[in-house]
C-alpha positions in Angstrom: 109.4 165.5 56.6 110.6 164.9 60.2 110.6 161.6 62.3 108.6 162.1 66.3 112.5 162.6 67.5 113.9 165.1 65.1 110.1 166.9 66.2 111.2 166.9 69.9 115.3 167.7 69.0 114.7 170.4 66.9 112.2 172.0 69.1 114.8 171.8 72.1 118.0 172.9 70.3 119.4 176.4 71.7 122.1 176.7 69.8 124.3 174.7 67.2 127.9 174.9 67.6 129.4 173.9 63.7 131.0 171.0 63.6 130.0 170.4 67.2 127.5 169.4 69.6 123.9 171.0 70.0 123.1 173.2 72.7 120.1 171.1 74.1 116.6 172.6 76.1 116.0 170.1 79.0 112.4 170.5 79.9 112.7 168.0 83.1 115.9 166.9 84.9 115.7 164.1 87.5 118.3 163.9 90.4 119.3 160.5 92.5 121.8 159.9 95.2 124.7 158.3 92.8 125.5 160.5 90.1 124.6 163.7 91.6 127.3 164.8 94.6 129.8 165.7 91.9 127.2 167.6 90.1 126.3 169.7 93.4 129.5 170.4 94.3 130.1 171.8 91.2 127.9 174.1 91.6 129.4 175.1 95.0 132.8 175.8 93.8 131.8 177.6 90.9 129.4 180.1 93.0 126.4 178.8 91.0 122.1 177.7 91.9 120.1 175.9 90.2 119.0 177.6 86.7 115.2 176.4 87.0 114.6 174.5 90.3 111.2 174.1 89.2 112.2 171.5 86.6 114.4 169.6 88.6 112.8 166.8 91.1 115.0 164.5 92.8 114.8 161.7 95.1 116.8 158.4 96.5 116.3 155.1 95.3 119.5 153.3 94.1 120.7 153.1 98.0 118.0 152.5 99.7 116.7 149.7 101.7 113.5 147.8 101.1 112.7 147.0 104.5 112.7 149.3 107.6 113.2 152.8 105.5 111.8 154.7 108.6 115.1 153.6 110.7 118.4 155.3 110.0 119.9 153.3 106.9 122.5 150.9 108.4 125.0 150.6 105.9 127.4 153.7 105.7 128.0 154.6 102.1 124.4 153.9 101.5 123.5 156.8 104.5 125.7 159.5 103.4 124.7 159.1 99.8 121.1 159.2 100.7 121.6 162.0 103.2 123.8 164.3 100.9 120.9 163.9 98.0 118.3 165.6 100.7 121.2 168.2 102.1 121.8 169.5 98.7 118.0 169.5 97.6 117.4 171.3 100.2 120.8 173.8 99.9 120.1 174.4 96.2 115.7 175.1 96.7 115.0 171.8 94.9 111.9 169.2 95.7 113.0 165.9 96.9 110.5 162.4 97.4 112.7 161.7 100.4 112.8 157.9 101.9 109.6 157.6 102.9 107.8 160.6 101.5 104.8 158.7 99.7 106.0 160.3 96.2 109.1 158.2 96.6 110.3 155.6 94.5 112.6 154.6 91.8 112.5 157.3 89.8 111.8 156.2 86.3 109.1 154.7 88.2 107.5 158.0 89.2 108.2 160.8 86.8 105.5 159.4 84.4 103.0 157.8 87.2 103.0 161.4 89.2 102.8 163.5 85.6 106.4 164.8 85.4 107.0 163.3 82.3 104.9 164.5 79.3 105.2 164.1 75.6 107.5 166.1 74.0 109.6 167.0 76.8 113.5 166.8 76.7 114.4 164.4 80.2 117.2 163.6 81.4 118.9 161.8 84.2 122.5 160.7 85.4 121.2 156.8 84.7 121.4 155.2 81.6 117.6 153.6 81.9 116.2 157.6 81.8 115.1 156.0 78.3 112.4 154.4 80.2 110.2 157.7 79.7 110.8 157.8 76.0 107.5 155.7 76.5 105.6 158.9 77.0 106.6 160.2 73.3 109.5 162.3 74.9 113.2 162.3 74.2 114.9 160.7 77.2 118.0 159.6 78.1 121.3 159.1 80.6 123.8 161.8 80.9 126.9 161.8 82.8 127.8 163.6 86.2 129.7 166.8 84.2 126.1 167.1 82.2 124.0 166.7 85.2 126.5 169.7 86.3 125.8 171.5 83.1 121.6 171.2 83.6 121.4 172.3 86.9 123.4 175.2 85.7 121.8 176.1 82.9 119.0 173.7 82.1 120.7 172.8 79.0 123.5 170.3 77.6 125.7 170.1 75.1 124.5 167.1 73.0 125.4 165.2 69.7 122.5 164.4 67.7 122.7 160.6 67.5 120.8 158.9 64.1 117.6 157.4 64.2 116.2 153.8 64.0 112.8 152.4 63.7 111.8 149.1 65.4 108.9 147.7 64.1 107.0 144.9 65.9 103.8 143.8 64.1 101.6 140.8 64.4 99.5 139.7 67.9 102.0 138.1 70.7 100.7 135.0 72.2 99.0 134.1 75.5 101.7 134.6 78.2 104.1 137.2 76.4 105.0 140.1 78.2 106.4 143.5 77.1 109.5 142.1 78.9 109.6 139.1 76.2 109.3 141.1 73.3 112.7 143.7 74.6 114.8 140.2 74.9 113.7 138.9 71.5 114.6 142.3 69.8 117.7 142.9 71.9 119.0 139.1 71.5 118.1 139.7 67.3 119.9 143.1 67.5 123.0 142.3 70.0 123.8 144.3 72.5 125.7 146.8 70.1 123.1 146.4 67.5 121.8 150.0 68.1 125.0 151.8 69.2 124.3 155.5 68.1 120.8 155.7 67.5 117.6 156.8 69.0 115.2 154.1 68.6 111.3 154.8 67.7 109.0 151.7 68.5 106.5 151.1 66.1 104.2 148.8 64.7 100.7 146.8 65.9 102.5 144.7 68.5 103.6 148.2 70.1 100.0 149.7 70.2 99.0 147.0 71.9 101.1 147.3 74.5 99.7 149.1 78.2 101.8 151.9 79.0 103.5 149.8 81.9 104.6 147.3 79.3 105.5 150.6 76.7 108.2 151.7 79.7 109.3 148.3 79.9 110.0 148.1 76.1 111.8 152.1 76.2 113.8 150.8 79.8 115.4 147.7 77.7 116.3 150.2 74.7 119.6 151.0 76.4 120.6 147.4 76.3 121.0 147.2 72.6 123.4 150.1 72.5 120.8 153.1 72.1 121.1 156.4 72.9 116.9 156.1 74.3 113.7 154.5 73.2 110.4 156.2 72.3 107.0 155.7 71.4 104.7 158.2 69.6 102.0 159.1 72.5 98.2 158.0 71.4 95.1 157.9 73.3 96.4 155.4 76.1 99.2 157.7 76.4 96.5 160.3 77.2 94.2 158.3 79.1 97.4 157.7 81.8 98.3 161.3 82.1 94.9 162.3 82.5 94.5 162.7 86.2 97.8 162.7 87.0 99.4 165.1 90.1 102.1 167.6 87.8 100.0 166.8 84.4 98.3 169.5 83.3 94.2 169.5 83.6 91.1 171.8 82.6 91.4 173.6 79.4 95.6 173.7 80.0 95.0 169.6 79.1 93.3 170.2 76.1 95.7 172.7 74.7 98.7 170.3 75.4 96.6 167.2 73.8 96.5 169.1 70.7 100.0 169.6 70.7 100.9 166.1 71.9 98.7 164.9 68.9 101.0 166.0 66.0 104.0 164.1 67.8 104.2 161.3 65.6 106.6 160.9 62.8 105.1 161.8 59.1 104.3 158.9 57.1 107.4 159.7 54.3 109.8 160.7 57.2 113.3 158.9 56.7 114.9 156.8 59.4 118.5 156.1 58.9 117.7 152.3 59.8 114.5 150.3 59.9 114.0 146.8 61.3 110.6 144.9 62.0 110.2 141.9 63.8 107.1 139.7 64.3 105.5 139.2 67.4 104.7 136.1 66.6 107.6 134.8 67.2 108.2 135.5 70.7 107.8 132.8 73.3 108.8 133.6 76.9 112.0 134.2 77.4 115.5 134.2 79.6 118.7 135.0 79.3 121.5 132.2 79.9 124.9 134.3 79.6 126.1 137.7 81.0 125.1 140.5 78.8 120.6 141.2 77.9 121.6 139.8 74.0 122.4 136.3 75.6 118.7 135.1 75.8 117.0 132.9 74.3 112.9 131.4 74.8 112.7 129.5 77.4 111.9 126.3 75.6 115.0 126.5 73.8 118.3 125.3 74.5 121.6 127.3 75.0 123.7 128.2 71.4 126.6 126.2 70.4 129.8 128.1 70.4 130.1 127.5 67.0 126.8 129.5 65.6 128.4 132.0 67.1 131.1 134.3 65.5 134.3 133.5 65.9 135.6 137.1 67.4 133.3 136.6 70.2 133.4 132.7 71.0 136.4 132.8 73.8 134.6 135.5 75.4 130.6 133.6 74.7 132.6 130.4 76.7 133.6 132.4 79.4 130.1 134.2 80.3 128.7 130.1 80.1 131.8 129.7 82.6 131.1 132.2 84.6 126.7 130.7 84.6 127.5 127.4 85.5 126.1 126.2 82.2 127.1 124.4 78.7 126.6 124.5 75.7 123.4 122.8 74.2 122.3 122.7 77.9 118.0 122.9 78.2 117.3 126.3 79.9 114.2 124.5 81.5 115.2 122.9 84.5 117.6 125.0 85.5 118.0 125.3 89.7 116.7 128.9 90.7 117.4 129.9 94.5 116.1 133.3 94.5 113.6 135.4 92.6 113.3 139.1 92.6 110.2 141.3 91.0 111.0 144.8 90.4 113.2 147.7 89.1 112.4 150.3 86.9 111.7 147.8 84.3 109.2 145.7 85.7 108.2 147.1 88.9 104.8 148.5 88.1 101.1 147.3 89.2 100.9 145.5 85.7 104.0 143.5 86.8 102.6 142.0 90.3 99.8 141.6 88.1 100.8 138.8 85.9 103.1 137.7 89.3 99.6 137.0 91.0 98.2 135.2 88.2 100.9 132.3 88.3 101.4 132.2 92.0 97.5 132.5 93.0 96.6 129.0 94.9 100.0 127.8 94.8 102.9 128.2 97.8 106.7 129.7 97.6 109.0 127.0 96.9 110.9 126.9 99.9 114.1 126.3 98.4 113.6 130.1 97.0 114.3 133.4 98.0 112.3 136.0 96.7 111.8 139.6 96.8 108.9 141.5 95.4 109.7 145.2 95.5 107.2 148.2 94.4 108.5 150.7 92.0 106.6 153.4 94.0 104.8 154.0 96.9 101.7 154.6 94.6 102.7 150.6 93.2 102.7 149.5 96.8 98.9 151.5 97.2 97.7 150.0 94.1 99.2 146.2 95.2 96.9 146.8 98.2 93.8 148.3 97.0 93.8 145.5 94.4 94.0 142.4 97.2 97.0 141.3 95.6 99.3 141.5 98.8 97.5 139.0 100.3 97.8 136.7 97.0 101.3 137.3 97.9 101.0 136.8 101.6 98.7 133.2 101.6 101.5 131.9 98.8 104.6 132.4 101.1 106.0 136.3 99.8 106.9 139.0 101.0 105.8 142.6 99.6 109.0 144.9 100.4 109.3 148.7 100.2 110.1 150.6 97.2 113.7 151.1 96.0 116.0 149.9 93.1 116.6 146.8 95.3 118.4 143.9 93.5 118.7 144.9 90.6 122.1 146.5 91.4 124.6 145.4 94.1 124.0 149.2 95.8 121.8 148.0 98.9 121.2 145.6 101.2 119.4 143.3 98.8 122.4 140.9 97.0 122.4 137.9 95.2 125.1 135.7 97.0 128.1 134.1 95.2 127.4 131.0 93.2 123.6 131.3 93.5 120.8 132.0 90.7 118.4 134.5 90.1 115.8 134.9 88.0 115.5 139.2 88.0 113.0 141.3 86.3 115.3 143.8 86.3 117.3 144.7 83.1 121.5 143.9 83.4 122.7 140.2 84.0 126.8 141.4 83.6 129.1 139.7 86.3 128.4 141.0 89.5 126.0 143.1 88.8 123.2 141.6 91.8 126.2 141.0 94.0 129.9 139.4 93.6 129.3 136.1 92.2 126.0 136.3 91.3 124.6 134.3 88.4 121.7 136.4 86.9 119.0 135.0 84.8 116.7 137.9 83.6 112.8 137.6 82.6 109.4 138.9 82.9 107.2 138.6 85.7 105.2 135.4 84.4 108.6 133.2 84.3 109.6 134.4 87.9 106.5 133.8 89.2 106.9 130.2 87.7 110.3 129.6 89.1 109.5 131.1 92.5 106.9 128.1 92.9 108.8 125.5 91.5 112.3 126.1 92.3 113.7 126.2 88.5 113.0 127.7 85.1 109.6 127.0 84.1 107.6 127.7 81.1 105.1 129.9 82.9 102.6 128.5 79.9 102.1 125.3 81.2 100.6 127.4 84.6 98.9 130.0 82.8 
């Protein structure tokens, strides 16, 4: 009996080398600006094209900027990067969502909302949160620049097989608990090594329940606790998205692949080599307070004393509260927020400005706050503006930005300035990581909305 990954593997494996890697199928590889140069050029010196351009989509979104994306990009090392992606799609016979192509976006963002990530597929990409379209019942995950080589080559990889792990999450959340709660709960209760060599299978009633926006969100966060990728066995809201969509398949092809996609769940006596369940009833809205996604805590909490926490990590524990500003014991409510930022390929979809609206509808922009609300996609941005919610936005002081990986990495214009806070959506708070200096406070869309209105970390619950 086989668990919904070792389905996928096994039907993906080439060849096994003994006592070595697997020679991995990749069904769909997805190129960006950052890690692919290298890759390209490797392929130059070594004589070689593509293997099976027809699998391979690639498009900018790391480097580029979120306002003006029809004017040259200003910043140099932004340019070339975004430049050299096109030139070598372009050498090499591959399709690229250029900067301002309406396909483009962050591209965990559109593989799944344009249908170019289906159930069962083998994905990867030269960025770790690839495991974001483990959602759609497919093995996912990050490679490195010598494997995004070795696809384009050959459409395959050499590949350990990692163990498995199943995360269960039963029980009903409550009122105002995102997707984006539940990851921080599980990744604070597994640590941020908790999962290190393991492909994770989210299961459980709280799971199901989830929208497929807030399943990607879940599968985005898995990398944070160490995984090799997240999943989720596909079901009939996994079907009802790809239905429709531009690269799914439609007609009779649909129905054929539905049957197939139907058997992609693990059998009920299938073996995990570790199981853990959590209950959703026991999430609360939640923040982080240190530098790493395991330091977080719900937001009516206060932060950990040094001493609950082991004594091989303590020095280092003091240091990230250093590094915040903050003490031990301190309330996390109340803490000063100067700028806000919704988006990323963790909770930049339509759900996301969504729940944003809901807080921030009939109330104004504190104007001690910054705040950036950035589209996943062009499709997000089409969806924002079909559904009104723009001019939510608009009448309560924001701004609706173009899509792009904006702040959630110090790789564009949009950075966090020394010494200030932010409370991200996006999914890495280390040291630096929004911009040298910058103190990162990730959360769901419901608790930024709450501090963009009143200036510091708010239980969105008591606007709700």
């Amino acid at each position: 009996m086989k668990t919904l990954f070792d389905k996928i593997w096994d039907a993906h494996v080439v060849e096994t080398v003994a006592d070595g890697p697997t020679q991995l199928y990749i069904d769909r590889l997805y190129c960006h600006e950052v890690t692919s140069p290298q890759a390209f050029n490797g392929l130059r010196k070594r004589g070689l094209k593509p293997f099976r351009p027809e699998r391979i989509f690639c498009m900018p979104d790391h480097n580029t900027p979120t306002r003006d994306q029809d004017k040259p990009i200003e910043d140099p090392v932004s340019r070339t990067q975004v430049d050299a992606l096109e030139k070598n799609a372009e050498d090499f016979g591959l399709t690229c969502f250029g900067m301002m192509n309406p396909k483009n976006g962050i591209i965990h963002v559109v593989g799944p909302e344009r249908g170019l990530t289906l159930p069962g597929m083998t994905v990867v990409c030269g960025d770790s949160h690839t495991s974001t379209h483990g959602a759609m019942g497919a093995v996912a995950f990050g490679i490195g620049t010598s494997e995004v080589e070795m696809a384009l080559a050959s459409q395959c990889i050499l590949q350990q097989k990692p163990k498995t792990m199943r995360i269960r999450i039963e029980g009903e959340p409550r009122k105002g608990v995102t997707a984006k709660d539940i990851a921080l709960y599980v990744i604070s209760g597994m640590t941020t090594g908790g999962a290190t060599g393991y492909f994770v299978e989210y299961a459980g009633s709280a799971v199901r329940s989830l929208t497929m926006e807030g399943r990607f969100t879940l599968c985005n966060l898995s990398i944070e606790m160490g995984a090799r990728g997240g999943m989720i066995a596909p079901d009939e809201k996994t079907f009802a998205y790809i239905r429709g969509r531009e690269y799914a398949p439609c007609g009779e092809a649909l129905e054929q692949a539905m049957a197939c996609w139907k058997t992609l769940k693990s059998d009920e006596d299938a073996v995990f080599d570790r199981e853990v369940i959590f209950r959703a009833e026991a999430v609360e809205p939640m923040i982080t307070y240190g530098t790493n996604p395991g330091m977080a805590a719900g937001i009516t909490r206060t932060i950990p004393l040094a001493e609950t926490i082991p004594e091989a990590g303590r020095a280092s524990y003091r240091r990230s509260l250093a590094y915040m500003g903050f003490k031990e014991g301190d309330r996390l409510i109340g803490k000063p927020v100067d700028y806000v930022f919704v988006g990323s390929c963790t909770n930049g979809r339509i759900e996301d400005f969504r729940a944003f609206a809901s807080i921030v509808k009939g109330r104004r922009r504190n104007p001690a706050v910054t705040a950036w609300l950035v589209p996943g996609s062009w499709m997000v941005d089409a969806q924002i503006r079909e559904e009104g919610l723009d001019r939510i936005f608009e009448e309560a002081g924001f701004e609706l930005r173009q899509p792009g990986c904006s702040a959630c990495l110090a790789m564009n214009e949009d950075k966090i300035p020394a010494g200030k806070y932010s409370v991200s959506t996006s999914n890495r708070n280390f040291e630096g990581r929004q911009g040298p200096g910058a103190r990162t406070m990730l959360a769901g869309p419901l608790v930024a909305a709450a501090a963009a209105v009143t200036g510091m970390v708010t239980d969105p619950g008591t606007m709700l």
